[in-house]
VOKEMAR-93147 format. One record per atom (N, C-alpha, C): residue in three letters; x, y, z. Coordinates in steps of 0.2 Angstrom, whole numbers, padded with zeros to 4 digits, always signed. Example, Ala and Ser with C-alpha at 12.3 -4.5 7.8 and 13.67 -1.06 7.14 Angstrom:
2
ALA+0066-0028+0039/ALA+0062-0022+0039/ALA+0066-0016+0039/SER+0064-0011+0035/SER+0068-0005+0036/SER+0064+0000+0039/
This chain:
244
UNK-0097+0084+0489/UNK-0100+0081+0495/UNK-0107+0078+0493/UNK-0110+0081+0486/UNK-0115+0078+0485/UNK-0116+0071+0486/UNK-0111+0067+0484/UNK-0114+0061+0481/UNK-0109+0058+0486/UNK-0104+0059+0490/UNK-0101+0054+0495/UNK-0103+0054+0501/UNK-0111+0057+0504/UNK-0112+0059+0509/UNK-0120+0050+0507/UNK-0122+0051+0499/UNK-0126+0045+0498/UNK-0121+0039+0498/UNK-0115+0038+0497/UNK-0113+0034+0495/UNK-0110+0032+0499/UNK-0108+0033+0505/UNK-0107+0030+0513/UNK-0113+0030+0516/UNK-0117+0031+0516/UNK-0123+0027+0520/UNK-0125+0020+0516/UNK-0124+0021+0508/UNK-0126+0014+0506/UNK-0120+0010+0508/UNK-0115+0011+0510/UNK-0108+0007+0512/UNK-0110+0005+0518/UNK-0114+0011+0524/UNK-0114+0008+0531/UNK-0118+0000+0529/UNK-0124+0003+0528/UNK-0132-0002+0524/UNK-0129-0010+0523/UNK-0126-0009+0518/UNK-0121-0014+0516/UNK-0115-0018+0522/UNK-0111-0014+0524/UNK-0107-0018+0532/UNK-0111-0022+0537/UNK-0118-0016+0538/UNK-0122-0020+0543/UNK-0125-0027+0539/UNK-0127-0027+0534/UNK-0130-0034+0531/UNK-0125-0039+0531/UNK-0120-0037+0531/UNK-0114-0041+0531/UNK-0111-0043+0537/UNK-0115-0040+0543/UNK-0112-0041+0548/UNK-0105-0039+0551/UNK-0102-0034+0547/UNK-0094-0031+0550/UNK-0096-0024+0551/UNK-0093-0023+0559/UNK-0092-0018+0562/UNK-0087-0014+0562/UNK-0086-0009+0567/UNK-0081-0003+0566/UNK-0074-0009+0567/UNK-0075-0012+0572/UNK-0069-0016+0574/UNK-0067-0021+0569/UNK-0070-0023+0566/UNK-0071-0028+0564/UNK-0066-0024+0557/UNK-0067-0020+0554/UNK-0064-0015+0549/UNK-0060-0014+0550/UNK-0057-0011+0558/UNK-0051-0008+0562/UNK-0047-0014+0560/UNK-0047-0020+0564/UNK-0043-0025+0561/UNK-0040-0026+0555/UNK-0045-0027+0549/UNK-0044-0026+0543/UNK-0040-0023+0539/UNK-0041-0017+0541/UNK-0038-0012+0538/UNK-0029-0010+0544/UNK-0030-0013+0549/UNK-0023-0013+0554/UNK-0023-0005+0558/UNK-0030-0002+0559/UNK-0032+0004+0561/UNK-0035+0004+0569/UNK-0035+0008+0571/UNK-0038+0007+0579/UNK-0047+0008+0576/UNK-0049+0006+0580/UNK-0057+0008+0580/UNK-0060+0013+0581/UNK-0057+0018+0582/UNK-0058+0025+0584/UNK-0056+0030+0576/UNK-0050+0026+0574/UNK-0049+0031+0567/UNK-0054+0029+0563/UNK-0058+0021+0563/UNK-0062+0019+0557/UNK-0067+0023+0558/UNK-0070+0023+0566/UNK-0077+0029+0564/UNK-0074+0037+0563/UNK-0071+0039+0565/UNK-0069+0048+0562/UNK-0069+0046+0554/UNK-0064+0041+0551/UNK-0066+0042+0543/UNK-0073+0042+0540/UNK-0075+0037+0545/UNK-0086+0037+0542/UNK-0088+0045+0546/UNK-0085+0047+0550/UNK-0088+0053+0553/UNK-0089+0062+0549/UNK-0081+0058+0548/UNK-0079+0064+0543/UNK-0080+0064+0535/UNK-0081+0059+0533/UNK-0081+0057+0528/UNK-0077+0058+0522/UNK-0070+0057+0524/UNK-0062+0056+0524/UNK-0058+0049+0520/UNK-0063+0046+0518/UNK-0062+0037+0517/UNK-0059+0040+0510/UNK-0052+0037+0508/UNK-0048+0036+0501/UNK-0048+0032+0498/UNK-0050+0030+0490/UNK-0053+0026+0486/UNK-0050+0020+0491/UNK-0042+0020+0492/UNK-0040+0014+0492/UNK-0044+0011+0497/UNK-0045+0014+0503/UNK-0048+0014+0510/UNK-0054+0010+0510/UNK-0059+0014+0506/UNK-0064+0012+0502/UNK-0064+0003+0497/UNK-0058+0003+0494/UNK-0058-0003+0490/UNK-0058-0008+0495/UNK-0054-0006+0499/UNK-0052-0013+0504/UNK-0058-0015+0508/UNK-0062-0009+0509/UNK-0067-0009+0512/UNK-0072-0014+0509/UNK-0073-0013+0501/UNK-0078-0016+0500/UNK-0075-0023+0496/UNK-0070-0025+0496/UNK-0067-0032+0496/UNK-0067-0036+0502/UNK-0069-0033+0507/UNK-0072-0037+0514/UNK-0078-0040+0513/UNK-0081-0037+0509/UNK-0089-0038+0508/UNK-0089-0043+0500/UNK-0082-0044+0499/UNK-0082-0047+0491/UNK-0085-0044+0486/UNK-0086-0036+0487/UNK-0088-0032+0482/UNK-0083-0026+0477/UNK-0084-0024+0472/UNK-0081-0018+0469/UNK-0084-0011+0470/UNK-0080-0007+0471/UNK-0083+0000+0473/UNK-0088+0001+0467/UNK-0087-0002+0460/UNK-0093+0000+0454/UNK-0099-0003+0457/UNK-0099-0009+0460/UNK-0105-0013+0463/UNK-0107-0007+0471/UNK-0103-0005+0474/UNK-0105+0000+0480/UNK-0112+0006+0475/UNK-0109+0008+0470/UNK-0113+0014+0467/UNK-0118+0011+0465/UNK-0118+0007+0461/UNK-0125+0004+0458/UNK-0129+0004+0464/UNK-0128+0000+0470/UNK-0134+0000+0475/UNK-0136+0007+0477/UNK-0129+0012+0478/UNK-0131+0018+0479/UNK-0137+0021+0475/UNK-0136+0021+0469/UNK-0142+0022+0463/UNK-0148+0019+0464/UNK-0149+0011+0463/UNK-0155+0010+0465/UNK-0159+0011+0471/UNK-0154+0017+0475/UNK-0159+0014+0480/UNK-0161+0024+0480/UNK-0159+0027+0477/UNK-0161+0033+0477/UNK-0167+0034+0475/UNK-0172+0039+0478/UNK-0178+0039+0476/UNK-0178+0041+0469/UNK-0185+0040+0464/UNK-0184+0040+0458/UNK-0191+0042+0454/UNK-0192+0048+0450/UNK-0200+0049+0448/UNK-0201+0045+0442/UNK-0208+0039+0443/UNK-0210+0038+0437/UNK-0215+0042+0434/UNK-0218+0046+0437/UNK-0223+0049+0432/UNK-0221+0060+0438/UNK-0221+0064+0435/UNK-0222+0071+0437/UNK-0230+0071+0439/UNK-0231+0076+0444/UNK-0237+0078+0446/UNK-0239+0082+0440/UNK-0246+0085+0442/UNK-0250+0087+0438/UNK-0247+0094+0437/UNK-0245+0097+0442/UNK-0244+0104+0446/UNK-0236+0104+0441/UNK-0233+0101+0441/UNK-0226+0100+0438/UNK-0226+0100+0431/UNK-0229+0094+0428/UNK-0231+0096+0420/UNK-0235+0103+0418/UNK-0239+0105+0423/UNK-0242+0112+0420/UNK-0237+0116+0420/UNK-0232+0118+0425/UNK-0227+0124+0424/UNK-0224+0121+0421/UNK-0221+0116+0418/UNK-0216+0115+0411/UNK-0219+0118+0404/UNK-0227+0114+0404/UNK-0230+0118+0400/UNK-0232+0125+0398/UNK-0234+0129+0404/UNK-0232+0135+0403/UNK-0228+0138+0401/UNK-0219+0135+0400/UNK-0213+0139+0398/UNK-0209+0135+0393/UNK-0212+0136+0386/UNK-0208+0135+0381/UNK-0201+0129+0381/UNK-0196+0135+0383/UNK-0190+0134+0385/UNK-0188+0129+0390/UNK-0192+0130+0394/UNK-0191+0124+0401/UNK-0193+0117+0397/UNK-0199+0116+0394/UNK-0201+0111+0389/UNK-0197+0109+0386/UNK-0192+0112+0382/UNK-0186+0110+0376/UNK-0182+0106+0382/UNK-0181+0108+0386/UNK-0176+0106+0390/UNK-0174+0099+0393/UNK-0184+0100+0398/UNK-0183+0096+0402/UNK-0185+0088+0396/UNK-0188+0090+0389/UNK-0187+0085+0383/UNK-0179+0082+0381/UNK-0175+0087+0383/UNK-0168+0085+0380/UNK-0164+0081+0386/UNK-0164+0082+0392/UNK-0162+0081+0397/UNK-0164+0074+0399/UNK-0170+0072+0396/UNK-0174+0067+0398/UNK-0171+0063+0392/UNK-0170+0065+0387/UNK-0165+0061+0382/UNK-0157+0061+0382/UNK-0156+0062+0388/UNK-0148+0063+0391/UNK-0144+0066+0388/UNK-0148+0072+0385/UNK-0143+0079+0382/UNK-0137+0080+0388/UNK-0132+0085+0387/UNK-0130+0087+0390/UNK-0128+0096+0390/UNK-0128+0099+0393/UNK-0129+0107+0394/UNK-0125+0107+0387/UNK-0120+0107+0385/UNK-0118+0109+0377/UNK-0118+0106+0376/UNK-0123+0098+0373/UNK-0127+0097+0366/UNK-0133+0103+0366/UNK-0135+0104+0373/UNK-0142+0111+0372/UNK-0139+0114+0368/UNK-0134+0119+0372/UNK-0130+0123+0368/UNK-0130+0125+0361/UNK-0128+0118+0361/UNK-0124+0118+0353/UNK-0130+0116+0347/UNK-0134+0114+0350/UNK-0142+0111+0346/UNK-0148+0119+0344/UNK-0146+0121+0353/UNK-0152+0128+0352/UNK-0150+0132+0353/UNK-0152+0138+0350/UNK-0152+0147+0351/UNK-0153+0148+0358/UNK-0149+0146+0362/UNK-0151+0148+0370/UNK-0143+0150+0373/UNK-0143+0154+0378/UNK-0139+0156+0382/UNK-0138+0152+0388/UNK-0131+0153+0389/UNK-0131+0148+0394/UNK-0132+0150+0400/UNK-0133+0155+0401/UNK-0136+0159+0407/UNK-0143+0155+0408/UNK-0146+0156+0404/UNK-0155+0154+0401/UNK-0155+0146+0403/UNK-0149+0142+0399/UNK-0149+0136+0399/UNK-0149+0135+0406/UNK-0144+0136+0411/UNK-0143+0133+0417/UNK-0147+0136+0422/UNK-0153+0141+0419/UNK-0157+0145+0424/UNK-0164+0139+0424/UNK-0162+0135+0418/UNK-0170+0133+0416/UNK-0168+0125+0421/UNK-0161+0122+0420/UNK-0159+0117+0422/UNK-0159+0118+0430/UNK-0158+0123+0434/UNK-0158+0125+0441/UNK-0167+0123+0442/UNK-0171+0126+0439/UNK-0177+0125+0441/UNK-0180+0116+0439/UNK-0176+0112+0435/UNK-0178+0105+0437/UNK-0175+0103+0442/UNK-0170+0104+0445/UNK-0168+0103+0449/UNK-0171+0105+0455/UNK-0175+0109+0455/UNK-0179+0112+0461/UNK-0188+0104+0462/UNK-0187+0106+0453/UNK-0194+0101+0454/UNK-0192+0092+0454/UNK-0186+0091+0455/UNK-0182+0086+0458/UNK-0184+0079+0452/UNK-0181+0081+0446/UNK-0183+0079+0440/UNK-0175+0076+0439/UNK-0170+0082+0440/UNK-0164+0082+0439/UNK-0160+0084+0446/UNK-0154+0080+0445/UNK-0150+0085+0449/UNK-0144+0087+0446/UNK-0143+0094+0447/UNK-0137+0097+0443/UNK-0133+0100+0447/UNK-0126+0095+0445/UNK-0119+0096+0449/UNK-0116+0098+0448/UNK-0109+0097+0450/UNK-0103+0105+0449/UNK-0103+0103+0441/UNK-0099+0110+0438/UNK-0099+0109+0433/UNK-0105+0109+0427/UNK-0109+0109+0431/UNK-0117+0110+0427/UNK-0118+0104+0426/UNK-0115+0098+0426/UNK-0113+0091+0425/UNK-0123+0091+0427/UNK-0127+0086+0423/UNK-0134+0083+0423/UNK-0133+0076+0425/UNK-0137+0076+0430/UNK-0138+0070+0434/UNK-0148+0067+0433/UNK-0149+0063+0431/UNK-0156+0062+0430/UNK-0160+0058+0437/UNK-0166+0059+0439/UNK-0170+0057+0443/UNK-0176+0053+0441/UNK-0176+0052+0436/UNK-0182+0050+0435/UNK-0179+0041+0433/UNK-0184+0037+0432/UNK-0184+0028+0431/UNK-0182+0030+0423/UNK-0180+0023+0422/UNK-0178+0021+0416/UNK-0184+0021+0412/UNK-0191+0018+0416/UNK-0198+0018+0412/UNK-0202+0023+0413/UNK-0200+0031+0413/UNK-0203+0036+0415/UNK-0205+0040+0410/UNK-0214+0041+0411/UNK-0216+0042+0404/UNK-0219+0048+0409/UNK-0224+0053+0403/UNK-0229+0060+0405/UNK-0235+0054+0407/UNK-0241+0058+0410/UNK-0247+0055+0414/UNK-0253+0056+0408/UNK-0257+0050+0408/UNK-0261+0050+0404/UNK-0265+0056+0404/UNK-0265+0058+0398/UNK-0270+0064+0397/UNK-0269+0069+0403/UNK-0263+0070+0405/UNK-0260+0075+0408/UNK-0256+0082+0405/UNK-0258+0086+0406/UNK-0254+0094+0404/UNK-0249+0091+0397/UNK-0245+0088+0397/UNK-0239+0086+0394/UNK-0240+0084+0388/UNK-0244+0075+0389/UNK-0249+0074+0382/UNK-0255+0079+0379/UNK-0258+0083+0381/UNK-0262+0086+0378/UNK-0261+0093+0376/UNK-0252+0096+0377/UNK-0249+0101+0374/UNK-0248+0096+0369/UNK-0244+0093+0370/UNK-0242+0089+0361/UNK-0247+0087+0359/UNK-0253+0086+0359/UNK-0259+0083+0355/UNK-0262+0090+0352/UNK-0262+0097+0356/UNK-0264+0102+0354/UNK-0261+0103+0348/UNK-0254+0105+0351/UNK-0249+0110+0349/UNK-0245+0108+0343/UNK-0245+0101+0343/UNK-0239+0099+0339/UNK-0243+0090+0333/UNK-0250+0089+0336/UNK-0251+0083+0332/UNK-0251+0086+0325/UNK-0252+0093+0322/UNK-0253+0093+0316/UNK-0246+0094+0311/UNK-0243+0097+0314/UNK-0236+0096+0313/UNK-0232+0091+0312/UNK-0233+0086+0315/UNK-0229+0078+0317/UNK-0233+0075+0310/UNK-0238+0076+0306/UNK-0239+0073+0301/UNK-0238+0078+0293/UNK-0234+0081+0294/UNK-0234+0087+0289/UNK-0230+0082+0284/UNK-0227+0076+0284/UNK-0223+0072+0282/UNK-0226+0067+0277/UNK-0223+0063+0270/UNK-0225+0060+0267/UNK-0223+0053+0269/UNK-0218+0053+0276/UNK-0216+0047+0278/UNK-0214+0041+0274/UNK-0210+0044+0269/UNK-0206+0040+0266/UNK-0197+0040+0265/UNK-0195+0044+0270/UNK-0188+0044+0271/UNK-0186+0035+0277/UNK-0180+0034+0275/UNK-0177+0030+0276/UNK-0179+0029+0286/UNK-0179+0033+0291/UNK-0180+0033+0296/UNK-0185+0037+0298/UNK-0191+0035+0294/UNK-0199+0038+0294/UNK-0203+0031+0294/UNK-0209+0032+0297/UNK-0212+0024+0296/UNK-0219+0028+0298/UNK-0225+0026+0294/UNK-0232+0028+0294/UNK-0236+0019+0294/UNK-0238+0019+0299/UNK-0242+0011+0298/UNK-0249+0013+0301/UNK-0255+0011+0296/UNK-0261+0014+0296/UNK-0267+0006+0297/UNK-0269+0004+0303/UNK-0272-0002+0302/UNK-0279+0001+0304/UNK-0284-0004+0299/UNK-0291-0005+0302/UNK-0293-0010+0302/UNK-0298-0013+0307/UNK-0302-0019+0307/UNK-0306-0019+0312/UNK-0308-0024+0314/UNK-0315-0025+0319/UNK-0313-0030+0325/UNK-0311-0028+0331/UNK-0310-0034+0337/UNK-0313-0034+0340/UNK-0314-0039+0345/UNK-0317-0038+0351/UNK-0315-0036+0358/UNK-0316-0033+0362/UNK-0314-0034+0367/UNK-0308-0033+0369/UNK-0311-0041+0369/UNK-0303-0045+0374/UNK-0298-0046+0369/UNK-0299-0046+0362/UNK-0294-0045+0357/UNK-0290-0039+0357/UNK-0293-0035+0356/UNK-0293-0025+0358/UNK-0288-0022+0363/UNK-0288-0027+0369/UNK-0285-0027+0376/UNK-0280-0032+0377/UNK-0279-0036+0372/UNK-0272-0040+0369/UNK-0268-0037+0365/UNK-0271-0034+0360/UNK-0266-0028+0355/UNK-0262-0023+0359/UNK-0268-0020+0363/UNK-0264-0014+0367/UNK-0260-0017+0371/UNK-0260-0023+0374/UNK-0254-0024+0378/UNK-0248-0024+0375/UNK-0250-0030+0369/UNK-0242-0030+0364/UNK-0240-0024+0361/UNK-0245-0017+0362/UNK-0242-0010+0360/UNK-0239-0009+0367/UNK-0241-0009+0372/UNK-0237-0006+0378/UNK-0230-0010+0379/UNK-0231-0018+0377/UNK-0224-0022+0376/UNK-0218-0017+0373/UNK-0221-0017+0367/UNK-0218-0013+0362/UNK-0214-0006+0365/UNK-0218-0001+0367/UNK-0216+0004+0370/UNK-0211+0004+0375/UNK-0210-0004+0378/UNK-0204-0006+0385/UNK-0199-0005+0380/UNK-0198-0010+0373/UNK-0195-0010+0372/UNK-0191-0003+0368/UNK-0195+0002+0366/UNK-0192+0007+0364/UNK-0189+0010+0370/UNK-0191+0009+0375/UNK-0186+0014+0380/UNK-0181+0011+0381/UNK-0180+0003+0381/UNK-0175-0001+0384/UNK-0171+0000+0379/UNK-0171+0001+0372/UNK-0169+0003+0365/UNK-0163+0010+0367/UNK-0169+0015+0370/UNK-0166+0022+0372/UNK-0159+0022+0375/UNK-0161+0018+0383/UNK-0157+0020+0387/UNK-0151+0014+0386/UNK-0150+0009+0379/UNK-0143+0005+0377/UNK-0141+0014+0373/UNK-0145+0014+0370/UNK-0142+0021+0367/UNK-0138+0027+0368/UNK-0142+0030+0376/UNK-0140+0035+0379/UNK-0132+0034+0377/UNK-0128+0029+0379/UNK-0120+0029+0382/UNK-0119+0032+0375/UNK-0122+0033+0368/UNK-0117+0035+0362/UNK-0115+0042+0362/UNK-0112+0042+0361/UNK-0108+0050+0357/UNK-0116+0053+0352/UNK-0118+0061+0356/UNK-0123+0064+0353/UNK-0123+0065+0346/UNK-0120+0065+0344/UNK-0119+0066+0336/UNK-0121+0059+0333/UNK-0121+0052+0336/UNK-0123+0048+0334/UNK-0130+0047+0334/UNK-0135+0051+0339/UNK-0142+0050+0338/UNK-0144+0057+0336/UNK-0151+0052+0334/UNK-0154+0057+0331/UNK-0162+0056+0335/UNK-0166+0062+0335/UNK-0172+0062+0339/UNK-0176+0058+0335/UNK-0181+0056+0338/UNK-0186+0049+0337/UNK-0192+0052+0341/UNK-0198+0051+0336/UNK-0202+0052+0342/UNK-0209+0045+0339/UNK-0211+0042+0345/UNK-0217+0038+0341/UNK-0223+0038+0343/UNK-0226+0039+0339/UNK-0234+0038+0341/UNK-0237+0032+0341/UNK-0243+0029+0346/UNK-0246+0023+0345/UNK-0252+0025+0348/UNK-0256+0024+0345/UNK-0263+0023+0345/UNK-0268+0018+0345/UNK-0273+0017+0350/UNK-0280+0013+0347/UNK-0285+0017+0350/UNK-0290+0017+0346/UNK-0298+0018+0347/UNK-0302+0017+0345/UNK-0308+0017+0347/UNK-0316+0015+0342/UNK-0316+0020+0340/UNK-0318+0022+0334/UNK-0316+0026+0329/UNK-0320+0027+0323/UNK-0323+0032+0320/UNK-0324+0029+0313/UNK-0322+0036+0310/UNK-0323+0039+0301/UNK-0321+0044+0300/UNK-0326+0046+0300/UNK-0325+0055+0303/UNK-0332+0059+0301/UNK-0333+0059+0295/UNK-0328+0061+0289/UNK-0333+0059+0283/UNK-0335+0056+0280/UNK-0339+0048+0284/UNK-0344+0044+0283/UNK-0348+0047+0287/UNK-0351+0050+0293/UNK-0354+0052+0300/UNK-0360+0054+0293/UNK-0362+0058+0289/UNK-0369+0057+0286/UNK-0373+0052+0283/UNK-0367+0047+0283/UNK-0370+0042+0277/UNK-0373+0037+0284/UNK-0371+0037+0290/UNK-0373+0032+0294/UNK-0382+0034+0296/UNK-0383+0027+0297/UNK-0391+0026+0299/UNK-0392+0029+0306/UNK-0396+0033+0309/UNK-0397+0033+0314/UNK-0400+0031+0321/
């Protein structure tokens, strides 16, 4: 019932913009008007019911879902109060990183030393923080935008800048799917704030990149993580030789 109780109100939504009524379907369909509201009442409609129904509208039930999906509410950034408990719990962290990469309960499984008691306990509480929704089956369902990043210098980014920036460079960065780019210069401004845009371009297109990806079979990806940066900057070990 989860999901056919959203997907007949986006049908109702849809008939009133189209202007067909109960009757107006009762006809259609060769049904009194009386049975058409018990099937939207009871929520009884059978695919076929359903087809005919949105062939009135010159739609396919795949175009029915999609509106269903855009119009569900969707998090682009977690609150501050939500990235601190994930931060605080290891495990929950691993997860809600893998889910957010459209892991599925046995890729976790099968990737991590975790139990699946553990697993679906840790997956029950995003679902409470409404990150995810987890359906029969354990089946993951994700709520967040397709553009959905952690909060600047929020709990999330400053555990991995703690916890893990020195780690992530332990590497010679010379493997086949490793890349190290180290630039310096001198901009101005409105130069400086042109670069960062075309790095933030950049970052669209790494997620737009992702989510053509997500549909593949897990074995065929591999985790990617990117860093980009700018700052005014200089090394501290010049900091004695400067004038002061």
């Amino acid at each position: 019932m989860a999901q056919i109780s959203p997907l007949l109100n986006t049908l109702k939504k849809s008939l009133k913009a189209h202007g067909l009524t109960y009757l107006k379907i009762a006809d259609a369909l060769e049904l009194s008007e009386a049975s058409v509201k018990r099937l939207f009442a009871e929520q009884t409609i059978s695919l076929q019911r359903l087809e005919q129904i949105c062939q009135l509208m010159e739609m396919e039930i795949s175009d029915l879902v999609q509106m269903m999906n855009e119009q569900q509410p969707r998090l682009q950034h977690l609150s501050i109060e939500q990235e601190k408990e994930i931060t605080q719990d290891l495990v929950l962290l691993l997860i809600t990183v893998s889910v957010l990469n459209r892991w599925t309960l046995h890729d976790i499984l099968s990737f991590y030393k975790l139990s699946e008691a553990e697993c679906i306990q840790k997956l029950a509480r995003l679902d409470k923080l409404k990150i995810i929704e987890l359906l029969p089956k354990n089946k993951i369902k994700l709520l967040v935008t397709s553009n959905f990043s952690w909060r600047e210098n929020g709990p999330i980014q400053q555990f991995f800048q703690e916890k893990i920036a020195a780690e992530y460079f332990k590497t010679k960065f010379k493997d086949d799917d490793e890349c190290l780019i180290v630039l310096n210069g001198m901009l101005s401004p409105q130069s400086n704030g042109e670069f960062q845009r075309k790095l933030k371009k950049l970052a669209r297109d790494f997620d737009d990149i992702n989510n053509d990806d997500a549909s593949l079979p897990f074995e065929q990806r591999n985790g990617v993580t990117v860093v980009m940066a700018v700052r005014n900057w200089r090394y501290g070990l010049f900091a004695p030789l400067l004038r002061k």
